[in-house]
PDB file with one MODEL, atoms N, CA, C and O in Angstrom:
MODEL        1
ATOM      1  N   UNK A   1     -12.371 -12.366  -6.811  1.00  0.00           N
ATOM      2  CA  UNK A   1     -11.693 -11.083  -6.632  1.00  0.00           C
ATOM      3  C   UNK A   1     -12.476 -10.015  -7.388  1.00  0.00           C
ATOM      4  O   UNK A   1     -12.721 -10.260  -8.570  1.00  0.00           O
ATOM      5  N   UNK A   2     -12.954  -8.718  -6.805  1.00  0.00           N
ATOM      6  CA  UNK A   2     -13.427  -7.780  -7.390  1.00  0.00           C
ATOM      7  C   UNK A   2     -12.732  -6.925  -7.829  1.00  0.00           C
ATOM      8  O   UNK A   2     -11.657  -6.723  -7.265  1.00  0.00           O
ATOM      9  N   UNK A   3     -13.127  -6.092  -9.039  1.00  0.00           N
ATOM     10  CA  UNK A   3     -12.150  -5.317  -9.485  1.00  0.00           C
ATOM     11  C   UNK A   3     -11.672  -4.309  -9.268  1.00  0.00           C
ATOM     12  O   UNK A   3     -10.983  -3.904 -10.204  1.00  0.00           O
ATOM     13  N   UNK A   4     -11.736  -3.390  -8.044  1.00  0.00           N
ATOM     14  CA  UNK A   4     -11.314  -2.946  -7.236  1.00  0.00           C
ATOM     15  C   UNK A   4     -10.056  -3.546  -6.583  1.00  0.00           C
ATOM     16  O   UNK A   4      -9.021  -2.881  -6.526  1.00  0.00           O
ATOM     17  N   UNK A   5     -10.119  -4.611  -6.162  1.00  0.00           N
ATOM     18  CA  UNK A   5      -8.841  -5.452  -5.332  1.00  0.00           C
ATOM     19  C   UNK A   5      -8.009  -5.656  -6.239  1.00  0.00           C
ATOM     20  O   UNK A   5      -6.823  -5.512  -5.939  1.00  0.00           O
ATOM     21  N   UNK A   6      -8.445  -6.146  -7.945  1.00  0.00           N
ATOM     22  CA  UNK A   6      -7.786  -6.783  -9.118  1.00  0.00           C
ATOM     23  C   UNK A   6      -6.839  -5.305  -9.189  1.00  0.00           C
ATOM     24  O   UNK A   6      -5.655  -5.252  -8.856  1.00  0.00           O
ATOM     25  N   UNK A   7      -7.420  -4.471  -9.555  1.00  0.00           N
ATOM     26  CA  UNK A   7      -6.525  -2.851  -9.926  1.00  0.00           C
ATOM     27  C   UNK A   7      -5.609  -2.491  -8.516  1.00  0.00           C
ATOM     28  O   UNK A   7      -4.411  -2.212  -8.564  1.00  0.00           O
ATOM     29  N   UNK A   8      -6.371  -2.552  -7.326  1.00  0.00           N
ATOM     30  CA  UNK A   8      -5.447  -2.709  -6.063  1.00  0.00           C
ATOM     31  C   UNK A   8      -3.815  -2.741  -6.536  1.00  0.00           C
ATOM     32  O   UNK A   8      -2.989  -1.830  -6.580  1.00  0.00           O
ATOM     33  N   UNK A   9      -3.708  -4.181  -6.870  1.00  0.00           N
ATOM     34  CA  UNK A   9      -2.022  -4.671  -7.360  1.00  0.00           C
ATOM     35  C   UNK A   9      -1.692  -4.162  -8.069  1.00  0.00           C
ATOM     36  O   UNK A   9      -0.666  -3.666  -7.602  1.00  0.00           O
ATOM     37  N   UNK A  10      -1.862  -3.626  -9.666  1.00  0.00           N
ATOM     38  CA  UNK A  10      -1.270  -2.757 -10.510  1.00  0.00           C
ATOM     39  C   UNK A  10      -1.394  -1.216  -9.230  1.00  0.00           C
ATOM     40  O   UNK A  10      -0.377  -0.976  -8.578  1.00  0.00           O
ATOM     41  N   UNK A  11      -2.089  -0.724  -9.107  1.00  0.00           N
ATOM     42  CA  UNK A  11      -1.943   0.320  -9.031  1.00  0.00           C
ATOM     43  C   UNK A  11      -0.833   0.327  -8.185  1.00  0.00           C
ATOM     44  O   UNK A  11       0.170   0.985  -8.463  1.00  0.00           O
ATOM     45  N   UNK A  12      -0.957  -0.546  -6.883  1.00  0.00           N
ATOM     46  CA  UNK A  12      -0.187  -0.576  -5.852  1.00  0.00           C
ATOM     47  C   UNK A  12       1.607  -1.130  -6.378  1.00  0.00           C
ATOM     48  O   UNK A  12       2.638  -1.568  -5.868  1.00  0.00           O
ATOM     49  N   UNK A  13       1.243  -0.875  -7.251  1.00  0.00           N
ATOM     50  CA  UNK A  13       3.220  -1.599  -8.245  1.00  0.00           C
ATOM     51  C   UNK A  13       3.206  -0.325  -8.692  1.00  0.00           C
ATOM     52  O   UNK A  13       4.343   0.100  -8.490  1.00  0.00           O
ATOM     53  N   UNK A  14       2.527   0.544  -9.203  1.00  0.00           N
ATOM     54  CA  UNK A  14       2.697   1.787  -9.359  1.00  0.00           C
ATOM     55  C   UNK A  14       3.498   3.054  -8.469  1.00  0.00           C
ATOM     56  O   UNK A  14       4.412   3.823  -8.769  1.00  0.00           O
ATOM     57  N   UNK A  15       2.539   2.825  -7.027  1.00  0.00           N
ATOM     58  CA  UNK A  15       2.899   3.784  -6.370  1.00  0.00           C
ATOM     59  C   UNK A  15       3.698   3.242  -5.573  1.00  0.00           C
ATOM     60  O   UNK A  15       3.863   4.012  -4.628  1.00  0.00           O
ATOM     61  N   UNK A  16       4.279   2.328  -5.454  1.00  0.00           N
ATOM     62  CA  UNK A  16       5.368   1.888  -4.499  1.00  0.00           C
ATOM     63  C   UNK A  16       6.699   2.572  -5.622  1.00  0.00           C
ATOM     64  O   UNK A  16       7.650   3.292  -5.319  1.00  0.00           O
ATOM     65  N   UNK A  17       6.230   1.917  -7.200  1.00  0.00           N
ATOM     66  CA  UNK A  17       7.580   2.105  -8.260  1.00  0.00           C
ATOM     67  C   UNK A  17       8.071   3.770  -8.454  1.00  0.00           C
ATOM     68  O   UNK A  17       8.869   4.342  -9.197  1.00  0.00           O
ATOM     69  N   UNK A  18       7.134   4.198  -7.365  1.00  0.00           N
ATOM     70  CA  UNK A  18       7.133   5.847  -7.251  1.00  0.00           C
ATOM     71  C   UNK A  18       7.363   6.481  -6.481  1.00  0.00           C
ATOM     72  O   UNK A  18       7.022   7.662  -6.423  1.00  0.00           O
ATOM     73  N   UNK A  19       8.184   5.715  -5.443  1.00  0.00           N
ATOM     74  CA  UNK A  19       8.497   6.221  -3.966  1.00  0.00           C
ATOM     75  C   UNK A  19      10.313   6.788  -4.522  1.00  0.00           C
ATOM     76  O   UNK A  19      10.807   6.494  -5.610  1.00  0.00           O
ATOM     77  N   UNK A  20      10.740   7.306  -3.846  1.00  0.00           N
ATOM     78  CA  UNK A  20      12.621   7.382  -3.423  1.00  0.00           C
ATOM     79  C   UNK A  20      12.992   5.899  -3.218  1.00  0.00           C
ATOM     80  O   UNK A  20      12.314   5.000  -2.721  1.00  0.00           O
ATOM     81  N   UNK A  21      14.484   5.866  -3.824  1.00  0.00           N
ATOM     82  CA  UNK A  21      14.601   4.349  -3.463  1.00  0.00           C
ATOM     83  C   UNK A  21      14.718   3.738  -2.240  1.00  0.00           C
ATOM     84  O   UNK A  21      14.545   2.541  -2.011  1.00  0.00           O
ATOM     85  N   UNK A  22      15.193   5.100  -1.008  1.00  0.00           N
ATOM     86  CA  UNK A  22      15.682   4.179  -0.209  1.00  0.00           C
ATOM     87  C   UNK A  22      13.963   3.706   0.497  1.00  0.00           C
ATOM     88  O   UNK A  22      13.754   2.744   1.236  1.00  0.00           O
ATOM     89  N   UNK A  23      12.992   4.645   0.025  1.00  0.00           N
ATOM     90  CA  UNK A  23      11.439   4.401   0.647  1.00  0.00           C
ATOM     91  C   UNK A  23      10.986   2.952  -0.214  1.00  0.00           C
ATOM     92  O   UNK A  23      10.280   2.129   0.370  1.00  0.00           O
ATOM     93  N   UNK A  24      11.309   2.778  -1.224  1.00  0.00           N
ATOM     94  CA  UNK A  24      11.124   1.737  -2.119  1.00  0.00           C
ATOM     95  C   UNK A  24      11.728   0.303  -1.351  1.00  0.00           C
ATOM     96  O   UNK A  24      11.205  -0.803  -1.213  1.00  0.00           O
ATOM     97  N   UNK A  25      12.445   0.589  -1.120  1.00  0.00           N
ATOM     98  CA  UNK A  25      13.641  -0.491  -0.200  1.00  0.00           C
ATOM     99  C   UNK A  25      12.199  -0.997   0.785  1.00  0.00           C
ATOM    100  O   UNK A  25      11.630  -2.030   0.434  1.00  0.00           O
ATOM    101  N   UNK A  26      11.853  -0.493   1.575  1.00  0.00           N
ATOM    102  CA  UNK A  26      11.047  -0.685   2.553  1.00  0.00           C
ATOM    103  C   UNK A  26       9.857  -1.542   1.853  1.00  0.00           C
ATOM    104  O   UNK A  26       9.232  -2.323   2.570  1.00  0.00           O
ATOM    105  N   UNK A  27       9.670  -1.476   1.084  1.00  0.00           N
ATOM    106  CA  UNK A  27       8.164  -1.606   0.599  1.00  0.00           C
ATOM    107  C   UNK A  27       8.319  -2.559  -0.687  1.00  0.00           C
ATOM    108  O   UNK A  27       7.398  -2.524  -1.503  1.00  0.00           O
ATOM    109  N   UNK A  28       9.408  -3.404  -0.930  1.00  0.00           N
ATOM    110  CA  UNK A  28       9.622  -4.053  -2.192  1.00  0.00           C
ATOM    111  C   UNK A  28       8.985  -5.130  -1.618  1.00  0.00           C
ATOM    112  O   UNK A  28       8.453  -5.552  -2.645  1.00  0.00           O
ATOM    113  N   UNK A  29       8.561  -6.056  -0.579  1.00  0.00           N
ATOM    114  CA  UNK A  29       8.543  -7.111  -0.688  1.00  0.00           C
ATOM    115  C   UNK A  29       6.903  -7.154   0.373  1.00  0.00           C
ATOM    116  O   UNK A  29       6.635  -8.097   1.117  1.00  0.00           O
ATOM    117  N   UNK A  30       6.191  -6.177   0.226  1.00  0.00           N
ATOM    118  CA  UNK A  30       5.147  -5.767   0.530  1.00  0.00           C
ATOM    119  C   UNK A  30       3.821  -6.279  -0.434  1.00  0.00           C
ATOM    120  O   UNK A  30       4.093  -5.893  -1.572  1.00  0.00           O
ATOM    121  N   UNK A  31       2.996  -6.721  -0.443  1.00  0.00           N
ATOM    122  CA  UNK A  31       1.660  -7.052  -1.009  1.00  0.00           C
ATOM    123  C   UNK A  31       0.308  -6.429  -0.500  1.00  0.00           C
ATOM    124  O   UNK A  31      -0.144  -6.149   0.611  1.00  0.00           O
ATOM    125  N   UNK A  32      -0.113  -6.340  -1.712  1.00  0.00           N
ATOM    126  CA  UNK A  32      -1.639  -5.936  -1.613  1.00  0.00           C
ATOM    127  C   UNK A  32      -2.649  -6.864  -1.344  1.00  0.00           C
ATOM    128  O   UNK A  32      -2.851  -7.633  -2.284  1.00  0.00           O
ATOM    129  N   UNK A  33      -3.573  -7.089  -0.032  1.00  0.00           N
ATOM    130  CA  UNK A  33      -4.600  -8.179   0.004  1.00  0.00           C
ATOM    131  C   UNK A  33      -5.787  -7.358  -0.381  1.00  0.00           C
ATOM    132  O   UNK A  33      -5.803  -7.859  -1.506  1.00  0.00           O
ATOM    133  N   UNK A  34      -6.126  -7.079  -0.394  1.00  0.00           N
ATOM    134  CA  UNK A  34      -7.689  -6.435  -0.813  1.00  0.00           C
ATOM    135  C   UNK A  34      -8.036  -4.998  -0.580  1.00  0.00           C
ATOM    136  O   UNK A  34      -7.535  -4.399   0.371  1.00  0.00           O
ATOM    137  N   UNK A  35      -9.068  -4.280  -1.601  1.00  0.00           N
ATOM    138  CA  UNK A  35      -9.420  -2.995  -1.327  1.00  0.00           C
ATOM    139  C   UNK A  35     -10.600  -3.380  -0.662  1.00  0.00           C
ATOM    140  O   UNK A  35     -11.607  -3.526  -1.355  1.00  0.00           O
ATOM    141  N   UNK A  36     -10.662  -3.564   0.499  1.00  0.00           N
ATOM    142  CA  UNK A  36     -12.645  -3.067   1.067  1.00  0.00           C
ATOM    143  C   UNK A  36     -12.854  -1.892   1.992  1.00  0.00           C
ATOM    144  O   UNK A  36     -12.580  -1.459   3.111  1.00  0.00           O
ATOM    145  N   UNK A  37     -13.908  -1.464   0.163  1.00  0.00           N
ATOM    146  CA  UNK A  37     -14.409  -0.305   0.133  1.00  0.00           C
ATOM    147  C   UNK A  37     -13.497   0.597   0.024  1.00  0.00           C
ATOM    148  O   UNK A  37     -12.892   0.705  -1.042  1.00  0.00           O
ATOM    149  N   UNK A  38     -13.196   1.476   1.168  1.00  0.00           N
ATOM    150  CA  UNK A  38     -12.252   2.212   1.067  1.00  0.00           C
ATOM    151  C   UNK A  38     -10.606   2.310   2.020  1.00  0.00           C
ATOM    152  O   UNK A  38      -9.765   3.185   2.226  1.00  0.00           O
ATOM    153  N   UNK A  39     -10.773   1.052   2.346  1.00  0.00           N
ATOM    154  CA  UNK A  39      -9.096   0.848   2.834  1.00  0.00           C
ATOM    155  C   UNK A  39      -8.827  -0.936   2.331  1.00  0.00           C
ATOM    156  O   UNK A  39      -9.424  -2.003   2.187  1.00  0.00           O
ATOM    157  N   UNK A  40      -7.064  -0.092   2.177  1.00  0.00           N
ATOM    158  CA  UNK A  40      -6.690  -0.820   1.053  1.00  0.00           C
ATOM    159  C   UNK A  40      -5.720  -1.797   2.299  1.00  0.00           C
ATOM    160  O   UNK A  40      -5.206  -1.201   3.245  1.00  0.00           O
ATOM    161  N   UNK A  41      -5.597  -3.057   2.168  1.00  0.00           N
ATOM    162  CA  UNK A  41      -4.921  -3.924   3.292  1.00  0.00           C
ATOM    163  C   UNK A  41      -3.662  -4.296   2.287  1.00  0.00           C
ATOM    164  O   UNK A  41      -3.840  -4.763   1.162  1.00  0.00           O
ATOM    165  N   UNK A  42      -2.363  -4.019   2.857  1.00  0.00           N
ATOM    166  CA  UNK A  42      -1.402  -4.295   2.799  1.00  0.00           C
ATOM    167  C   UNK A  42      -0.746  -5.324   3.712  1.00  0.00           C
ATOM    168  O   UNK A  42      -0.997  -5.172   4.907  1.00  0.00           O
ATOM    169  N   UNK A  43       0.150  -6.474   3.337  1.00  0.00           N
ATOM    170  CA  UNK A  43       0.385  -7.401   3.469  1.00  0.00           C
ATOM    171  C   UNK A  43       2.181  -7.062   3.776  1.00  0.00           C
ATOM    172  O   UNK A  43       2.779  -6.591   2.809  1.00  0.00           O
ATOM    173  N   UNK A  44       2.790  -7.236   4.739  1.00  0.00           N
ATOM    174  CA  UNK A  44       4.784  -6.621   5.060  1.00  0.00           C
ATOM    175  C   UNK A  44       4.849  -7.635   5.849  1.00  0.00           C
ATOM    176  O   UNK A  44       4.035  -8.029   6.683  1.00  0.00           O
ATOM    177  N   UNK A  45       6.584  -8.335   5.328  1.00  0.00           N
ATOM    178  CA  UNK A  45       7.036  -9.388   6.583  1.00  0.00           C
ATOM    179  C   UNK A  45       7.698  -9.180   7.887  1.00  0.00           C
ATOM    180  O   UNK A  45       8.239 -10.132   8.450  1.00  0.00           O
ATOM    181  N   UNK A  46       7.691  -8.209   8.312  1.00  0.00           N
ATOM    182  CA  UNK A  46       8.022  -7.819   9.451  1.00  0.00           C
ATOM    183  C   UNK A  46       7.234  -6.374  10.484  1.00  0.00           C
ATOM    184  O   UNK A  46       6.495  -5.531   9.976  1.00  0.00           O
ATOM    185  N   UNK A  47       7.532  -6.395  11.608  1.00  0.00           N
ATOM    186  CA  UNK A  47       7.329  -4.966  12.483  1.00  0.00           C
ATOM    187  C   UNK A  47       8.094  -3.960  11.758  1.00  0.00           C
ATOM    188  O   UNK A  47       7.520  -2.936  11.388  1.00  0.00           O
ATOM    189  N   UNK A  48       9.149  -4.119  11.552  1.00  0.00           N
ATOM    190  CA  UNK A  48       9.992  -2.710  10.847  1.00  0.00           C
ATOM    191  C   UNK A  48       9.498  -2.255   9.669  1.00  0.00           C
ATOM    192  O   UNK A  48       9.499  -1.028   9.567  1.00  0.00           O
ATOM    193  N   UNK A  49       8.993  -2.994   8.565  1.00  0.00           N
ATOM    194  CA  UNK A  49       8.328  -2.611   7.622  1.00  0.00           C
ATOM    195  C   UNK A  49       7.080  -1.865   7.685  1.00  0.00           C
ATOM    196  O   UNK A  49       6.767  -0.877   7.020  1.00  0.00           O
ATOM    197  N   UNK A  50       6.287  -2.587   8.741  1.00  0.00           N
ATOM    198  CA  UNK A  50       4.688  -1.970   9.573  1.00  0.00           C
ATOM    199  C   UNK A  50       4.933  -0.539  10.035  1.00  0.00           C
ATOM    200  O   UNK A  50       4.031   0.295  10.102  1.00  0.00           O
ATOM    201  N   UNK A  51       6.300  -0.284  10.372  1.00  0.00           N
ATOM    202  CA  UNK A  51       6.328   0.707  11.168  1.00  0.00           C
ATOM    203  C   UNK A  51       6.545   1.413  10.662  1.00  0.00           C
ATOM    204  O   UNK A  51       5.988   2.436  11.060  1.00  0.00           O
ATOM    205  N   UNK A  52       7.471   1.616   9.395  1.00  0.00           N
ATOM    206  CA  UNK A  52       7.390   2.414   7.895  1.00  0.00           C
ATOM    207  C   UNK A  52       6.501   2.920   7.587  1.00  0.00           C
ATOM    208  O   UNK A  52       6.088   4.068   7.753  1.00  0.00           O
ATOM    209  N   UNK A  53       6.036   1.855   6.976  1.00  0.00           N
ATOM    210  CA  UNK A  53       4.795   2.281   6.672  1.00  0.00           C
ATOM    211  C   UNK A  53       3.908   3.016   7.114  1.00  0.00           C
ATOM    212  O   UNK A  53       3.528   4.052   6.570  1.00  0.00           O
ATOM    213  N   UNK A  54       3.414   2.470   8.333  1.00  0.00           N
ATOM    214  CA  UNK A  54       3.020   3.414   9.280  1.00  0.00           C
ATOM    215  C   UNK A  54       2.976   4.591   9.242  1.00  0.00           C
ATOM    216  O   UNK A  54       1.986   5.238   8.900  1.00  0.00           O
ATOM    217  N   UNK A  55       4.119   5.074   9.613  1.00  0.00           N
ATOM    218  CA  UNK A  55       4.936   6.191  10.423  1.00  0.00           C
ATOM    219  C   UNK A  55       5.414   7.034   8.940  1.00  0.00           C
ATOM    220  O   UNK A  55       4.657   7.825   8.377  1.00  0.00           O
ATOM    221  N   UNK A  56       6.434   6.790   8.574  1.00  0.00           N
ATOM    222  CA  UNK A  56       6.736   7.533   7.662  1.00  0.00           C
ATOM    223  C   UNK A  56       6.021   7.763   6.365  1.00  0.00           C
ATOM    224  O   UNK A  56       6.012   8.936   5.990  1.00  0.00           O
ATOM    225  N   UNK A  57       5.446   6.918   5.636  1.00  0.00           N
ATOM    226  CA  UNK A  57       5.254   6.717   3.972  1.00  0.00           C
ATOM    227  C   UNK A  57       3.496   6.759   3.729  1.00  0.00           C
ATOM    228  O   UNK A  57       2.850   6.693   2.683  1.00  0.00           O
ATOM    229  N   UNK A  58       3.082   6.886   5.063  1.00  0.00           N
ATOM    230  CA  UNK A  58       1.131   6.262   5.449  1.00  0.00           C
ATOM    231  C   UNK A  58       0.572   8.027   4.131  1.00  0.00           C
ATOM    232  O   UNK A  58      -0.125   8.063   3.117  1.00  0.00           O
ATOM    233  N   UNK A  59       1.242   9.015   4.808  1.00  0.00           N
ATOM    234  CA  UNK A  59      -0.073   9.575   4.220  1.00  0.00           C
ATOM    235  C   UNK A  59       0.794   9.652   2.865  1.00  0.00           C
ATOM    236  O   UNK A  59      -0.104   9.941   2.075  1.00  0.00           O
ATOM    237  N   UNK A  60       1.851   9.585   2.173  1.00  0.00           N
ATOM    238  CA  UNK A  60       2.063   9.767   0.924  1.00  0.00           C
ATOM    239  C   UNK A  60       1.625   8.448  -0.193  1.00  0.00           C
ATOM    240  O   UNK A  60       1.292   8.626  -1.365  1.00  0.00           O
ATOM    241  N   UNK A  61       1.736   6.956   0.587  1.00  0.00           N
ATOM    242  CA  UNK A  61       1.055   6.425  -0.107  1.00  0.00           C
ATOM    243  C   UNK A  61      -0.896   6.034   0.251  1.00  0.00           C
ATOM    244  O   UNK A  61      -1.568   5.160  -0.297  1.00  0.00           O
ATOM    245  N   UNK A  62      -1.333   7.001   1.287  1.00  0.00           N
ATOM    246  CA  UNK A  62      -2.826   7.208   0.668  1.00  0.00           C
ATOM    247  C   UNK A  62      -2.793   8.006  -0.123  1.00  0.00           C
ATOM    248  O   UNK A  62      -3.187   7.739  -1.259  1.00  0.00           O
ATOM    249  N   UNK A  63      -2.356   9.146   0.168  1.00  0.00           N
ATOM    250  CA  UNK A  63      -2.953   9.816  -1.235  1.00  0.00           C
ATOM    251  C   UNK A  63      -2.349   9.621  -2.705  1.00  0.00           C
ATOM    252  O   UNK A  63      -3.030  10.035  -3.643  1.00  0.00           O
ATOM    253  N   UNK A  64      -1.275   9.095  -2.932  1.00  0.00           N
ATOM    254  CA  UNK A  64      -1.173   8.571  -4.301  1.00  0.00           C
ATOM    255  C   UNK A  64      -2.401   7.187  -4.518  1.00  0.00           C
ATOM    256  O   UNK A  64      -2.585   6.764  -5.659  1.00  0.00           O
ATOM    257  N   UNK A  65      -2.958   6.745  -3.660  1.00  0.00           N
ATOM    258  CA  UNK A  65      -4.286   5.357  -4.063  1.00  0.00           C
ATOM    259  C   UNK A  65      -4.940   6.095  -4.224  1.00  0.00           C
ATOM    260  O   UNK A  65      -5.155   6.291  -5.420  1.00  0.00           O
ATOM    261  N   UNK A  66      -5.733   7.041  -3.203  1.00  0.00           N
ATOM    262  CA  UNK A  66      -6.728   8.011  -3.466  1.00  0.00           C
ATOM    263  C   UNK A  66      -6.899   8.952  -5.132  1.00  0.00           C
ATOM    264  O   UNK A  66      -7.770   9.339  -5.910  1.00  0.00           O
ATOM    265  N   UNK A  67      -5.452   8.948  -4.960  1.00  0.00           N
ATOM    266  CA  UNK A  67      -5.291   9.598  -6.372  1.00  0.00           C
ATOM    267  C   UNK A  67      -5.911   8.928  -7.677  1.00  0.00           C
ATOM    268  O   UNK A  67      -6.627   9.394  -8.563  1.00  0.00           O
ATOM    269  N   UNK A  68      -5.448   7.838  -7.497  1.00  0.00           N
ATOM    270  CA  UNK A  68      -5.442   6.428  -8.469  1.00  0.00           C
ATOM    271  C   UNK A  68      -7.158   6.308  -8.215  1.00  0.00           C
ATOM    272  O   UNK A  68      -7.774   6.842  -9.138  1.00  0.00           O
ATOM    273  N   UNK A  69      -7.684   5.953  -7.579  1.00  0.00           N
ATOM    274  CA  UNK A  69      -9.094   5.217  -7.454  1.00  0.00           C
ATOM    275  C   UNK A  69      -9.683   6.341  -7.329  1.00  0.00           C
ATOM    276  O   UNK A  69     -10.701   6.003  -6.726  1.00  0.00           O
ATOM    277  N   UNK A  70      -9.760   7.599  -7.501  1.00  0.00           N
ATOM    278  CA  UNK A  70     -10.588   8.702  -7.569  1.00  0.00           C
ATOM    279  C   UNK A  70     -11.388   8.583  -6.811  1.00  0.00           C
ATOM    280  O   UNK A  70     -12.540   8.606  -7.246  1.00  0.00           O
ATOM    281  N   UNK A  71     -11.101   8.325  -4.726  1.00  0.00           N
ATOM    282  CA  UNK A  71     -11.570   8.433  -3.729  1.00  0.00           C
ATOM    283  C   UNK A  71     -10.934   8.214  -2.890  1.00  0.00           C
ATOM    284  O   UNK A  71     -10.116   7.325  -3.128  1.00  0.00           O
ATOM    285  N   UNK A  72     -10.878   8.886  -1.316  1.00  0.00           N
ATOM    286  CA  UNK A  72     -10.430   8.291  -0.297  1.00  0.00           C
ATOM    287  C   UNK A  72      -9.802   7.199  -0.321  1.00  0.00           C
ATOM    288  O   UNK A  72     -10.727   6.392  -0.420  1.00  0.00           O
ATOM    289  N   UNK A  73      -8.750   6.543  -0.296  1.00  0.00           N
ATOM    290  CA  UNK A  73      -8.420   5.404   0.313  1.00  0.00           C
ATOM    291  C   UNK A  73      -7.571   5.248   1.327  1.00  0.00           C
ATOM    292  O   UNK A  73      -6.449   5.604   0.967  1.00  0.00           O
ATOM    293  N   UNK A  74      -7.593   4.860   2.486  1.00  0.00           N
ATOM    294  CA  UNK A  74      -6.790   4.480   3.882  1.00  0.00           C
ATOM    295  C   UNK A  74      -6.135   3.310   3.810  1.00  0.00           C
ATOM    296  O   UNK A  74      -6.466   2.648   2.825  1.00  0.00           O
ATOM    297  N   UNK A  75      -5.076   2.670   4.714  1.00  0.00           N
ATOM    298  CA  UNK A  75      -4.342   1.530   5.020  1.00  0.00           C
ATOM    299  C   UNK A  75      -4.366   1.257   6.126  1.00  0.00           C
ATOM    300  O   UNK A  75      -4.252   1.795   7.227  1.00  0.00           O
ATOM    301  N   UNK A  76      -4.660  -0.368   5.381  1.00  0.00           N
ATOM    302  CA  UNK A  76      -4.560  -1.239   7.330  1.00  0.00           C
ATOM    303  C   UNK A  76      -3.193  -2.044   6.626  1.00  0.00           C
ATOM    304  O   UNK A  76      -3.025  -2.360   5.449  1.00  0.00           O
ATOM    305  N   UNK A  77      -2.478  -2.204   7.566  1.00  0.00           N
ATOM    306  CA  UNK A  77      -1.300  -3.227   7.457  1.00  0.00           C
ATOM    307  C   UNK A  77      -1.144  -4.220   8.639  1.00  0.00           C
ATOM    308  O   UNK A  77      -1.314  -4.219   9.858  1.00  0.00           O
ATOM    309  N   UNK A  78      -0.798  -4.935   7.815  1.00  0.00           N
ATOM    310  CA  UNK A  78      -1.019  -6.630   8.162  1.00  0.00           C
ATOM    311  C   UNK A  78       0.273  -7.339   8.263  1.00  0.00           C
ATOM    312  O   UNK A  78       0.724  -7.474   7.125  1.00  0.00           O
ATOM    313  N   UNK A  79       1.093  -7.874   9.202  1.00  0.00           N
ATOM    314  CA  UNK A  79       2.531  -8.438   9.152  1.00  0.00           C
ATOM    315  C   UNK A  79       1.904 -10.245   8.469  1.00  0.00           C
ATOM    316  O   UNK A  79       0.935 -10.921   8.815  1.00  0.00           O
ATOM    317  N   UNK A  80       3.159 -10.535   7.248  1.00  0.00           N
ATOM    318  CA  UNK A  80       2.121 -11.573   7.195  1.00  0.00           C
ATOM    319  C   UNK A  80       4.011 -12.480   6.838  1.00  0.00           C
ATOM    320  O   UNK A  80       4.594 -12.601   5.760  1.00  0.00           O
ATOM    321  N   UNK A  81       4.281 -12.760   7.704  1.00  0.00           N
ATOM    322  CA  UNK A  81       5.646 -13.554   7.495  1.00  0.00           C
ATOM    323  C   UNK A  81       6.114 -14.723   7.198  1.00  0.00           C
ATOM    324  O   UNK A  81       7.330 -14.905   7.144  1.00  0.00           O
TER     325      UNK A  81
ENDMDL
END
């Protein structure tokens, strides 16, 4: 694991622990698989969560990573059930 991916998880417990709760709700049982390069792969057990994510929460949690890693970072999400 590189340390990029290693900080990935803290950071990513960060900015989830920084959402509204009911946005938090969505995203509690969500994981971080790896930063490469510059998109960060998120790990959700369902379509409804994907679609959250997606749709509603995508650009507020890039730019809180971006924020964090002092560059660009994008999301791919991954249903992993």
């Amino acid at each position: 694991m590189d340390n990029d991916t290693a900080e990935l998880a803290d950071v990513w417990q960060r900015v989830v622990s920084d959402l509204l709760p009911n946005q938090r709700a969505w995203l509690g049982s969500s994981q971080p698989v790896t930063l490469h390069e510059t998109t960060a792969i998120i790990a959700v057990p369902n379509e409804f969560t994907r679609a959250q994510l997606e749709g509603r929460l995508r650009g507020q949690l890039e730019d809180a990573l971006s924020d964090s890693f002092g560059r660009e970072i994008g999301i791919a999400v991954t249903v992993d059930s």
